[in-house]
C-alpha positions in Angstrom: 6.9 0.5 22.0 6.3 0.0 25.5 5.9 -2.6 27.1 2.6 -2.9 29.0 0.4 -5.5 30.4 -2.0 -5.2 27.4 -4.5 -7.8 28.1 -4.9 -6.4 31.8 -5.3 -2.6 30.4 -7.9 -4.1 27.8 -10.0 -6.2 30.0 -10.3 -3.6 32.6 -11.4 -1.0 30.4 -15.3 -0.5 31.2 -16.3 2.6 29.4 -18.2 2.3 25.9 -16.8 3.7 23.2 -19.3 5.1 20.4 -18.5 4.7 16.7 -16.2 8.0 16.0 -18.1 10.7 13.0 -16.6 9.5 9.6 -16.4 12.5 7.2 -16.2 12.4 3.9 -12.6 12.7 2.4 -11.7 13.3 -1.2 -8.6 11.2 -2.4 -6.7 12.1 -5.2 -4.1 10.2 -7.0 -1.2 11.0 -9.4 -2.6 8.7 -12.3 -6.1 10.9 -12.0 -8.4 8.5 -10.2 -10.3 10.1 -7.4 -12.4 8.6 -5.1 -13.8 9.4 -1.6 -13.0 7.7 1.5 -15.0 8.1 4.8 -12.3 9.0 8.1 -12.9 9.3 11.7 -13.4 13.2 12.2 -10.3 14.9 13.1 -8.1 12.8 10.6 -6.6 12.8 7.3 -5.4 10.6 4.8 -3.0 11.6 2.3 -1.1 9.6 -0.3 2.6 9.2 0.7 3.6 6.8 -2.2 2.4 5.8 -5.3 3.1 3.7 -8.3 3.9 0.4 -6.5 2.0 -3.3 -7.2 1.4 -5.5 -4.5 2.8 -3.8 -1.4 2.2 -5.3 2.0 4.3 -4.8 5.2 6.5 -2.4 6.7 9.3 -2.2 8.8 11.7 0.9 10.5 15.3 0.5 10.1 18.0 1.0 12.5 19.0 4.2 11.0 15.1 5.4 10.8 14.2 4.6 7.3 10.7 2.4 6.4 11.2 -0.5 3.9 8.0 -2.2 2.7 7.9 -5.3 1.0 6.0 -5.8 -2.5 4.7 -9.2 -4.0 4.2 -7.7 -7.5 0.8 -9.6 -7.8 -1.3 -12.3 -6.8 0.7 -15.2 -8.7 3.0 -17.4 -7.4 6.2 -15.3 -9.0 9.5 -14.0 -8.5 8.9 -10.9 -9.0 9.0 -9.1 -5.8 10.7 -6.0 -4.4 12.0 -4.9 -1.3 12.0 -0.5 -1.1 13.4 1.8 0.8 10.5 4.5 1.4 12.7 8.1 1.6 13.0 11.6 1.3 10.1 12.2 3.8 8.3 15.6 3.7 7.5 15.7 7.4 4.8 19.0 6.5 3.1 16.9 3.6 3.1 13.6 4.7 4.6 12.4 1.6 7.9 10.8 0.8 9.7 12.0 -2.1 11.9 8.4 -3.1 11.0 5.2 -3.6 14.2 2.9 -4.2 14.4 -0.6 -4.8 16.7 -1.9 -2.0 15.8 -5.7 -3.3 14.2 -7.1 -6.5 13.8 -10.5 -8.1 12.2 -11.9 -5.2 10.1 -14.8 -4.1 6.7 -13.3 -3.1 8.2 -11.4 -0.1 5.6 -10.4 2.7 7.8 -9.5 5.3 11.5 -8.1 6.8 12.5 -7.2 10.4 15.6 -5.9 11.4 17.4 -6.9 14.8 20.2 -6.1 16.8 22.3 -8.5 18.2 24.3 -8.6 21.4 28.0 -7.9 19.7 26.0 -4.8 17.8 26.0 -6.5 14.6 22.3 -5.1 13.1 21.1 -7.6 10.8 18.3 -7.6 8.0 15.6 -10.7 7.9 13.6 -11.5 4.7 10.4 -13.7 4.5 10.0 -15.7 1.2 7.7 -18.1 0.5 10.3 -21.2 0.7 13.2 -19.6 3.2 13.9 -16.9 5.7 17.5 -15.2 5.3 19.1 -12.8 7.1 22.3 -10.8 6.1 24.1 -8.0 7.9 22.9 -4.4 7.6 24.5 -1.3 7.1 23.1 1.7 7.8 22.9 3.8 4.9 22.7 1.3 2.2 20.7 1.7 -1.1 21.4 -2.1 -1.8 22.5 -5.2 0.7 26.3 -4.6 0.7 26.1 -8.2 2.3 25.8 -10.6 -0.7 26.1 -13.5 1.5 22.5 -14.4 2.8 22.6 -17.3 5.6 19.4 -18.9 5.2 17.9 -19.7 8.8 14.1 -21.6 8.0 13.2 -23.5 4.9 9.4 -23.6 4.4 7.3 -25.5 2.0 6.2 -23.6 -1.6 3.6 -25.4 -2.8 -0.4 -25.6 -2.8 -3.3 -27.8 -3.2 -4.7 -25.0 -5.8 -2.9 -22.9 -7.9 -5.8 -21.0 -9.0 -3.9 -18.3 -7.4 -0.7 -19.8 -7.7 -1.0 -21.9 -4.4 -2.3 -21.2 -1.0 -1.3 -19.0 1.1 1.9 -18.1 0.0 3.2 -15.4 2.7 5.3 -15.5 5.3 5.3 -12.8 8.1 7.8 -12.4 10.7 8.2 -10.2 14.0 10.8 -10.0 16.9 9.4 -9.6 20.4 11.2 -7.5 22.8 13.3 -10.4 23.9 14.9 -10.6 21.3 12.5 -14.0 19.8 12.1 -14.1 16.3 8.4 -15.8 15.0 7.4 -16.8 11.8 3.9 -17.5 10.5 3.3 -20.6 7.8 0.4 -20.7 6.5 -2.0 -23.8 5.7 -1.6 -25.6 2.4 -5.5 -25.8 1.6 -9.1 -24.5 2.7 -9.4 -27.2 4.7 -7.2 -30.9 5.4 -5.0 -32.4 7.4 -1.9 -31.0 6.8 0.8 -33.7 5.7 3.0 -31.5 7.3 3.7 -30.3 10.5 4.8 -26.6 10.3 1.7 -25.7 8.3 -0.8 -23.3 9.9 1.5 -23.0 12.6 3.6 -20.0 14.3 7.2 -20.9 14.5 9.7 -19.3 17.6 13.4 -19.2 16.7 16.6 -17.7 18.1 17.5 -14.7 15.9 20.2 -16.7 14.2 17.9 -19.4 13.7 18.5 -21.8 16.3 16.2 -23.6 19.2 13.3 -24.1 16.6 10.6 -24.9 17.6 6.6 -24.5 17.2 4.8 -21.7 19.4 1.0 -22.1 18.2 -0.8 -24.2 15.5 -3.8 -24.7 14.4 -4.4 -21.2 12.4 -5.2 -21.5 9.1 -3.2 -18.4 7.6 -2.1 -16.0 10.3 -1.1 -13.4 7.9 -1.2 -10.5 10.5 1.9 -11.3 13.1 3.3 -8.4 15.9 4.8 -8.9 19.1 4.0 -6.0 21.6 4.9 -6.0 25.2 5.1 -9.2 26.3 2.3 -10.7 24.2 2.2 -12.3 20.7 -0.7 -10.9 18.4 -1.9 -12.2 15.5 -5.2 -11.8 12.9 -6.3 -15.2 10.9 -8.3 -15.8 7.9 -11.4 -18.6 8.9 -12.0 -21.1 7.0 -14.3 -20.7 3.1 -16.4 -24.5 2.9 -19.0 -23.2 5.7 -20.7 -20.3 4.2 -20.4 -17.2 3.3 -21.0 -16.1 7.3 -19.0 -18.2 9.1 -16.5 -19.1 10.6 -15.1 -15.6 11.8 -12.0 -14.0 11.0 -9.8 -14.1 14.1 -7.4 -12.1 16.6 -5.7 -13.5 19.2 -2.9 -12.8 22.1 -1.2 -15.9 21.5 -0.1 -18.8 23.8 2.5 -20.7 24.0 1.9 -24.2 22.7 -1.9 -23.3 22.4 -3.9 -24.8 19.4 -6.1 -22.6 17.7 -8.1 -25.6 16.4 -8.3 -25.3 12.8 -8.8 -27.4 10.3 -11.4 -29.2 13.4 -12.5 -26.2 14.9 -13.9 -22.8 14.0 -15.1 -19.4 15.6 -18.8 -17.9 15.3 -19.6 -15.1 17.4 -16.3 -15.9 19.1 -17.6 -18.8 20.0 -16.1 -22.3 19.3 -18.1 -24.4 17.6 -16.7 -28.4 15.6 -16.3 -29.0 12.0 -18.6 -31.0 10.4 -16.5 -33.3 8.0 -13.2 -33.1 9.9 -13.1 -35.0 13.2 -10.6 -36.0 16.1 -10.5 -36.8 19.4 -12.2 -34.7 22.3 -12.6 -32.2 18.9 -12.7 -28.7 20.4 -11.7 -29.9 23.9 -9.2 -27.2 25.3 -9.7 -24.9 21.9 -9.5 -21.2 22.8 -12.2 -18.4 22.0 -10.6 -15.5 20.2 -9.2 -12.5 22.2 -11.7 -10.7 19.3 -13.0 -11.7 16.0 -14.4 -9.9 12.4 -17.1 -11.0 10.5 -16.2 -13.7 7.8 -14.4 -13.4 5.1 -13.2 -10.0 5.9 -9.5 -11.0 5.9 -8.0 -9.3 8.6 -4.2 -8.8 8.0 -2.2 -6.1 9.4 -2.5 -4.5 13.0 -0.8 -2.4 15.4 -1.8 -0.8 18.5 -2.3 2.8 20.6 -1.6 3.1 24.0 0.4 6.6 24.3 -1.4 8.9 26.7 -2.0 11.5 24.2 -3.6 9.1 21.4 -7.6 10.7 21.0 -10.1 9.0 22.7 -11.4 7.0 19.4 -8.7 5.3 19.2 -6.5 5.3 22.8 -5.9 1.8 24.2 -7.0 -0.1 21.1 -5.9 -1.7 18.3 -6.0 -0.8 14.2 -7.1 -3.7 12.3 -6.7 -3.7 8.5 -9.9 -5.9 7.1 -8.1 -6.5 3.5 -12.1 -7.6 2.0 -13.5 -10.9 0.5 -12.3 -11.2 -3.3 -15.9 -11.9 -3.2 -17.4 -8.5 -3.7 -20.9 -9.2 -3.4 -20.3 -10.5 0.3 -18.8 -6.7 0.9 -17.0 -7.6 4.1 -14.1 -5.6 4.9 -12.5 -3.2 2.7 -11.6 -1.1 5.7 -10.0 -0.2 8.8 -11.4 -1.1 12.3 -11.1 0.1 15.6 -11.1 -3.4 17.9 -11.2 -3.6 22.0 -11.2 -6.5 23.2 -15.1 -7.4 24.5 -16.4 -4.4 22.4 -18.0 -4.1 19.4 -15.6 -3.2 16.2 -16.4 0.3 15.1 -15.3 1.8 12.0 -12.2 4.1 11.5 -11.8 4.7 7.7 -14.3 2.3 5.0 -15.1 3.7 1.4 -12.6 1.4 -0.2 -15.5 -0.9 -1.6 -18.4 1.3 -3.0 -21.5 -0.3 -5.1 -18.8 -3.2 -6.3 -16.2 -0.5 -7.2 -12.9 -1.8 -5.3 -11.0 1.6 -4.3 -8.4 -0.1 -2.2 -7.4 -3.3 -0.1 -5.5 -1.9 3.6 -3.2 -4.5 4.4 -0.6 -3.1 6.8 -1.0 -0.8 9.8 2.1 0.6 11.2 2.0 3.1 13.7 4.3 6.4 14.0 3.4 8.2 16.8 0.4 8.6 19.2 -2.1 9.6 16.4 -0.6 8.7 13.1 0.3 5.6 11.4 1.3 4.3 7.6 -1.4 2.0 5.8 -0.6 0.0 2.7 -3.0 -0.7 0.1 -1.8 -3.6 -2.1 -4.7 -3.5 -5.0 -3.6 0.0 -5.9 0.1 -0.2 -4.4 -0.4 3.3 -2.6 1.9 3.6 0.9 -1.1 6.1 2.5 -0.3 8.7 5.9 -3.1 8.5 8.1 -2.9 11.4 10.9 -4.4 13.8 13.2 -5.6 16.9 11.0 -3.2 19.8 12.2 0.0 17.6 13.0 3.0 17.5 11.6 4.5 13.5 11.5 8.0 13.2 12.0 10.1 9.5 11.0 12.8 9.1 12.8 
C-alpha cells in the first residue's frame, strides 16, 4: 500500500460523485441456494469459497497466501479456525483449497503477519483473552512453531451473555512502522468501564513491549487498518437511544484522542451528550467523525482505493462493509458502501437483506488490486471475489 497523505487527498477532493448503476446479479451457491445481489455496473461477484461458519478477517502471508479467521458462531466458544485460502484459479476467481492452518480456537477475529528487523517473519493471533505470536514459515500447512509467546492478555467476559458476552473480538493491524494496535472492545451497551483497556485501541511494539493506549472511548471498534500514516477504524454506536441514533462511526484516529463513548455520541456527525451518563466538561474536546453510517448498520471491515487506474466509482475512496442490525425490521446495512469523507455514502453492492430474507452479512473488505478485492460473509461463511467484469485477479 502506499503511503499517501490520505486525509489531504480526501478533503481536497471537490467533484460529486453520483451513486454508480447497480445491476442485478444472479448468485449461485454449491448447496443450491440462489439469490440476487445488486453490483455497481461493470463488476462481478463470484463465490471464491464456500462451506465455512463464521468467517471474518483476512490477512496476506509473507509467501502470498490469504488466511482468514473463522469464529464458528455467535457464542462465546472455542471453536474457531484459522484457514489457509489456496489453490487460486486466477481466470475464475475461485480458490480450489480450504485448509485448516489452526482449529480449537478462542473466537479468533484477527491475524497479521510482520517482519522483523533480523528477518524473523512472525504470525499474530487475536483471541478474545490474549494475543500470541509464533514464528512463521513459509510454506506451512500447520504452525511448525508450537511455542506461542503470548504478548497482551485481555479480559473475556460480559455484562450479557445473551450472546455469550459483549463484544468478544479482537482486531489487530500493523502500520507501516512497524506499530502493532489492537482494538478491545467495551464490556456492555453502555457503563463505565471498571476497566481501563475497554473500548480502547491499544499501540504495542511488535514483540509486545512499550504498551500503551492510543484512543479510547469507542465502544467496539471492530473494523481496525493502518494505511499510510493514519490509523482507521469503523465503531458500532451505542443501542439505549433509539433505533436512529447514535451513528455508526469512521474515524482517522488520533493519538491519545477520546472518541467519547459511553458520555458521548454521533448524530449526523455531530456530537451531541448522553443523557444518563455524565462527567465533567461532557463532550468538551470530543471529535466529530471523519464519516459516519446510519445506526445500527454495524460497520466492520474497510479498506481503501487510491491506485490511479481504480474506476471512477470507487478511486480515492473507501469500501465499508455495513455487517446489518440483527434487528431486521430496522433493515440498515446489509451491504457494501462507497464512503468519501464529506460526501454522501452511495451504494456499491446491497441485496443481502430482501423483504426480511437475510442473504449475507459482509464483514471484511480486503483489497487485491486497483479494482478487485475479497469480501467475507460470516452468516453464510462464503469468502466472495468482487472485480472488474473482464479482468483476470492475480494473488501474489
Amino acid at each position: 500500500m502506499k503511503i499517501l497523505p490520505l486525509l489531504l487527498t480526501l478533503l481536497i477532493a471537490a467533484s460529486v460523485f453520483g451513486q454508480p448503476k447497480l445491476v442485478p446479479t444472479r448468485v449461485a451457491l454449491k448447496n443450491g441456494k440462489a439469490f440476487t445481489l445488486n453490483i455497481a455496473d461493470g463488476f462481478e461477484i463470484i463465490p471464491a469459497a464456500e462451506g465455512l461458519k463464521r468467517v471474518r478477517f483476512f490477512a496476506k502471508s509473507p509467501d502470498g497466501r490469504i488466511f482468514v479467521t473463522d469464529m464458528y458462531n455467535l457464542t462465546d466458544n472455542k471453536r474457531g479456525t484459522v484457514y489457509i485460502l489456496d489453490g487460486w484459479d486466477p481466470a475464475k476467481g475461485k480458490f480450489s483449497k480450504v485448509i485448516p492452518y489452526m482449529t480449537g480456537l478462542h473466537n479468533p477475529n484477527s491475524v497479521q503477519f510482520y517482519r522483523d528487523a533480523d528477518g524473523q517473519e512472525w504470525f499474530y493471533l487475536a483471541e478474545t483473552e490474549k494475543l500470541t505470536r509464533r514464528k512463521y514459515t513459509r510454506g506451512e500447512t500447520t504452525p511448525t512453531d508450537t511455542r506461542p509467546q503470548t504478548l497482551a492478555t485481555f479480559p473475556d467476559y460480559g455484562l450479557s451473555y445473551k450472546y455469550g458476552g459483549w463484544h468478544l473480538t479482537r482486531t489487530i493491524s500493523f502500520s507501516p512502522d512497524g506499530k502493532l494496535y489492537v482494538s478491545v472492545g467495551s464490556s456492555c451497551n453502555a457503563c463505565v468501564e471498571k476497566e481501563k483497556i475497554r473500548a480502547s485501541i491499544v499501540e504495542m511494539n511488535p514483540d509486545g513491549t512499550d504498551q500503551r493506549e492510543f484512543a479510547r472511548g469507542l465502544r467496539n471498534a471492530v473494523g481496525l487498518r493502518a494505511i499510510g500514516n493514519f490509523v482507521f477504524a469503523t465503531n458500532q454506536g451505542s443501542d439505549h437511544l433509539g433505533l436512529q441514533k447514535p451513528d455508526e462511526t469512521f474515524y482517522a484516529l488520533k493519538r491519545g484522542a477520546d472518541y467519547g463513548w459511553p458520555y458521548c455520541h454521533s448524530s449526523g456527525g455531530k456530537i451531541f451528550a448522553d443523557p444518563k451518563f455524565k462527567r465533567p466538561g461532557q463532550c468538551t474536546g470530543v471529535a466529530a467523525p471523519y464519516a459516519f453510517f446510519p445506526a445500527r448498520s454495524s460497520a466492520l471491515g474497510f479498506d481503501y482505493f487510491d491506485d490511479a487506474d481504480s474506476v471512477p466509482a470507487i478511486k480515492g475512496a473507501f469500501l465499508v462493509s455495513l455487517h446489518g442490525s440483527t434487528n431486521k425490521a430496522i433493515g440498515h446495512g446489509y451491504k457494501v458502501v462507497i464512503m468519501r469523507k464529506g460526501q454522501r455514502l452511495q451504494d456499491f453492492i446491497n441485496g443481502f437483506l430482501q423483504r426480511g430474507v437475510v442473504n449475507g452479512r459482509p464483514c471484511d473488505i480486503m483489497k487485491l488490486d486497483a479494482n478487485s478485492f475479497l469480501m467475507t460473509d460470516d452468516f453464510s461463511g462464503i469468502v466472495y471475489l468482487v472485480r472488474k467484469k473482464g479482468t483476470v485477479t492475480e494473488i501474489s
